[in-house]
ZAMARGU-4260 file (C-alpha; in steps of 0.2 Angstrom, whole numbers, plus 5000, padded with zeros to 4 digits):
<rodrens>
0) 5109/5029/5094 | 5090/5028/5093 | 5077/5015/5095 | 5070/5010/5078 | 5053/5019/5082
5) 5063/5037/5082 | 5075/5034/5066 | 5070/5039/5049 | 5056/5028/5042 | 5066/5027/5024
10) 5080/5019/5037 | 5065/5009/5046 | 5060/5003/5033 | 5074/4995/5023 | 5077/4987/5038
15) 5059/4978/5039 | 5062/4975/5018 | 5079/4967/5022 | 5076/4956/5038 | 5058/4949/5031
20) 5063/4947/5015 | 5076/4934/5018 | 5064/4926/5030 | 5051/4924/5016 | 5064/4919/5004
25) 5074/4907/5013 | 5068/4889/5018 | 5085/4885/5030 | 5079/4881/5048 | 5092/4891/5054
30) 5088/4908/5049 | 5070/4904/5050 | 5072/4902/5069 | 5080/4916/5068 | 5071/4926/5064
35) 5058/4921/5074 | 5066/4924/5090 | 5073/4939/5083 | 5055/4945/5078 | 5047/4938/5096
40) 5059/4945/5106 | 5057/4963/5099 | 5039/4961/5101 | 5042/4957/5119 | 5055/4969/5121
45) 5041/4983/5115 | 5024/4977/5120 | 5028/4968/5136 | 5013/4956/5141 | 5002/4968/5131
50) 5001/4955/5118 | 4997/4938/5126 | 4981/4937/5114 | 4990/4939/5100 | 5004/4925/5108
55) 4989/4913/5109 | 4984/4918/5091 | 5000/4912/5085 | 5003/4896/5093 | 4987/4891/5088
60) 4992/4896/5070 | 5008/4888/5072 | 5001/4870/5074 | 4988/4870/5061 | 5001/4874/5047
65) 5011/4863/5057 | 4999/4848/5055 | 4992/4851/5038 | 5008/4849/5030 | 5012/4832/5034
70) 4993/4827/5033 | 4991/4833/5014 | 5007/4831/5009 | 5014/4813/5009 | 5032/4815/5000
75) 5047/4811/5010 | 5057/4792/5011 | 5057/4792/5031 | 5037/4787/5036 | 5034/4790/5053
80) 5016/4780/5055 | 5002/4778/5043 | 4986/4787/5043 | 4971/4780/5035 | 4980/4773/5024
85) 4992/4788/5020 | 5011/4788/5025 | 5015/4801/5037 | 5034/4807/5036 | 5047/4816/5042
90) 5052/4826/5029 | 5033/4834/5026 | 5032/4837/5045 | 5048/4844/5046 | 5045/4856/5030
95) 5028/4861/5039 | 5037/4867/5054 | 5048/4876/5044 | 5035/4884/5034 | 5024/4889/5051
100) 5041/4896/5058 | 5041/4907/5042 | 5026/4911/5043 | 5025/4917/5062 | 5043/4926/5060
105) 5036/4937/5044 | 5020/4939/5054 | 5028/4946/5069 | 5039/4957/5060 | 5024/4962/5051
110) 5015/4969/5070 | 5030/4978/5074 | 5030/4986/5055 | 5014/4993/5059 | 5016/5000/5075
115) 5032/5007/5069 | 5028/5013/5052 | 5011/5024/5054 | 5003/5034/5043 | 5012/5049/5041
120) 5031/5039/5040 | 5024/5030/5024 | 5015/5047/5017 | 5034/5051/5019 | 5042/5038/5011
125) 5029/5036/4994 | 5028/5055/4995 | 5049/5057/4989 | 5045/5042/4977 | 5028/5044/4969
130) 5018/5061/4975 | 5003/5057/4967 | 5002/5041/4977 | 5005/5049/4991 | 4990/5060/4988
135) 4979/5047/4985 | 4987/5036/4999 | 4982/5052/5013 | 4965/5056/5003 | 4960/5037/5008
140) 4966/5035/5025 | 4956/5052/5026 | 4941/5045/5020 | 4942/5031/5031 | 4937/5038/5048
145) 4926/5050/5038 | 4916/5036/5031 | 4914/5028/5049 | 4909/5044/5057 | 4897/5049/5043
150) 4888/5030/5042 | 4885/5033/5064 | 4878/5051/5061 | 4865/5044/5046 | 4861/5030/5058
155) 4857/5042/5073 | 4847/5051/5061 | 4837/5038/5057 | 4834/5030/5073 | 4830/5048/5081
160) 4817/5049/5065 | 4808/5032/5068 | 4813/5025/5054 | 4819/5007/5060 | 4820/4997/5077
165) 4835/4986/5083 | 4825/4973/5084 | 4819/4971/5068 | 4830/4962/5055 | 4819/4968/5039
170) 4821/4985/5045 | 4839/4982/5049 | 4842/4978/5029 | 4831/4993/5026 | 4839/5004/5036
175) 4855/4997/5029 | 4853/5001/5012 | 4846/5018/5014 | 4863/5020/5023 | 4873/5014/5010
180) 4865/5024/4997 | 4866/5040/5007 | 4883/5038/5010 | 4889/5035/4992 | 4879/5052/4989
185) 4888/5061/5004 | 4904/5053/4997 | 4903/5057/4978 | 4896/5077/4982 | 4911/5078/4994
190) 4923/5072/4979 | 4915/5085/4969 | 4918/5099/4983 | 4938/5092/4986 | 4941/5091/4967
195) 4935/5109/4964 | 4946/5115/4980 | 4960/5108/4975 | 4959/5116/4958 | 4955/5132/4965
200) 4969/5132/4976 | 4981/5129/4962 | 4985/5108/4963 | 4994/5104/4949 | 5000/5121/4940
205) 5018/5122/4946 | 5030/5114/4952 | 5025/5104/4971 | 5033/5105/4988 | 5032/5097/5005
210) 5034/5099/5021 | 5041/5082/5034 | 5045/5083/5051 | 5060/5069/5047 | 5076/5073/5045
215) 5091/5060/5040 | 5105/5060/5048 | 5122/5052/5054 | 5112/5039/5065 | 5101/5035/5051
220) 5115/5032/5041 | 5123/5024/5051 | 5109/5009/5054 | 5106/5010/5035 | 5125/5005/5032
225) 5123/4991/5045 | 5107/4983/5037 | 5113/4983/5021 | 5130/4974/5024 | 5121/4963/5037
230) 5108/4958/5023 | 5122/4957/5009 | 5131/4946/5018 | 5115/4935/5021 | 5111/4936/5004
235) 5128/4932/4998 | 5127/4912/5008 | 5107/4911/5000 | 5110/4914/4984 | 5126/4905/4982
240) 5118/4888/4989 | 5128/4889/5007 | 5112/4886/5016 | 5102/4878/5003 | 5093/4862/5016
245) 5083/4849/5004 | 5069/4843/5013 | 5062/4830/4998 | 5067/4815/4996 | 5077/4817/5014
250) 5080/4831/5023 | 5100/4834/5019 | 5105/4849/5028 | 5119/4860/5021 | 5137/4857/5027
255) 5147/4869/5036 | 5157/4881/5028 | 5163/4897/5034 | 5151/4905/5020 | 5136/4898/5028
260) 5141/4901/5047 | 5144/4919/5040 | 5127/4921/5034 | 5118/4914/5050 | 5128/4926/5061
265) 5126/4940/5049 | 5105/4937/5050 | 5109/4934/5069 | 5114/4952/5070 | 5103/4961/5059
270) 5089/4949/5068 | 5094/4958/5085 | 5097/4976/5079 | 5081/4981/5085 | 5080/4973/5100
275) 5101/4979/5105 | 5095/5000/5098 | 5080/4999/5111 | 5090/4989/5125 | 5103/5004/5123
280) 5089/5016/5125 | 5082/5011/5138 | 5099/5011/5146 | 5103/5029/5142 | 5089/5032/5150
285) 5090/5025/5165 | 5108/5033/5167 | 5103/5051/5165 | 5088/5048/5176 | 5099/5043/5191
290) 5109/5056/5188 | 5095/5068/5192
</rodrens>
């Protein structure tokens, strides 16, 4: 097998679909911490301690919708203290942390996506589904840098031309401006130029081909059948109520039935089927590199 990273992005993705979607669905504590850890430790597993800023980001994320739950919302039978005159209880704080797990679950799943998923997997991916997305998907993350790189060299222009200082803010604006409108010039002349290109080159006359470096194979296959049944099976307990957990009036969690134990261990699993493909990478590595 291969880590995540190297398998087909149509395989890559499913998977992100199927082990987000029933975070962002799914209120049950369980497969909310989950998830999370699932999420966190992939992250770990990838970035190392690369990413303590963005740790500190979400910790800091994670008690303000911790807190504001309980503060704004005053449902629940079980008070805890009051608060100017407002009933603090269990129930809303417990739902708030519930909903801040979510939220740093989807979120970390969500950094991982993009590092994974770059521009040319998702060019592939809309390009087999829609082609004229696609094109207009690449034409703007084209004219993205372009943009950037053509507002530095008016700029420089400009400032080798005398025609603003640094220092000055009404000059700044001024300069600002005269940017914006040379740039929305530059950019409707080069629409012009790539329309008339295209047409010359013969877009849209026959019938359109493509070219992708991705191929689909057993491996790929293979991870798609696991995340479907994984997420099936976690599907299957949600919708039929197996882990439904009321948190209003009282918090009344769901009872233990082999449908619902099935559901967390099947979210267990796909949660961890990044993490388990990279960990038996890394191992295959290490093997063939001693055998050298």
């Amino acid at each position: 097998m291969r880590s995540l990273e190297d398998c087909n992005p149509i395989a890559a993705a499913v998977y992100f679909l199927a082990v987000t979607g029933i975070a962002m669905f799914s209120m049950n504590p369980c497969l909310l911490f989950i998830s999370l850890c699932g999420a966190l430790l992939y992250f770990l597993v990838r970035n190392r301690s690369r990413g303590a800023v963005t740790h500190l980001w979400m910790l800091g994320l994670f008690l303000v919708l911790f807190l504001v739950n309980p503060l704004f919302s005053h449902n629940g039978a079980t008070v805890l203290f009051i608060l100017n005159n407002n009933p603090v209880t269990l129930e809303a704080a417990v739902y708030g942390a519930a909903a801040a797990v979510m939220v740093l679950a989807v979120l970390y799943w969500f950094r991982s996506f993009t590092q994974i998923m770059t521009s040319d997997k998702l060019l592939y991916i809309f390009g087999g589904l829609s082609p004229k997305t696609a094109l207009v998907l690449s034409m703007g993350l084209r004219y993205v840098p372009l943009f950037s790189r053509q507002a530095a060299k008016i700029r420089h222009s400009q400032t080798a031309l005398g025609l603003y200082k640094d220092d000055n803010l009404i000059d700044r604006f001024r300069s600002g401006v005269r940017i914006f409108s040379v740039l929305v010039t530059w950019a409707l002349e080069n629409g012009i130029t790539t329309a008339d290109s295209m047409a010359a080159r013969g877009y849209g006359s026959g019938r359109r081909s493509r070219y992708t470096i991705f191929r689909f194979d057993g491996a790929d296959a293979f991870l798609l059948a696991v995340t479907l049944v994984l997420f099936g099976s976690t599907a299957v307990s949600v919708g039929s109520g197996a882990l439904l957990f009321t948190y209003y009036p009282s918090i009344q969690p769901p009872a233990v039935t082999p449908l619902a134990v099935s559901g967390c261990v099947s979210y267990g699993l796909l949660a961890l089927v990044p993490t388990i493909l990279e960990a038996e990478e890394k191992i295959r590595w290490t093997c063939l590199k001693l055998k050298i």
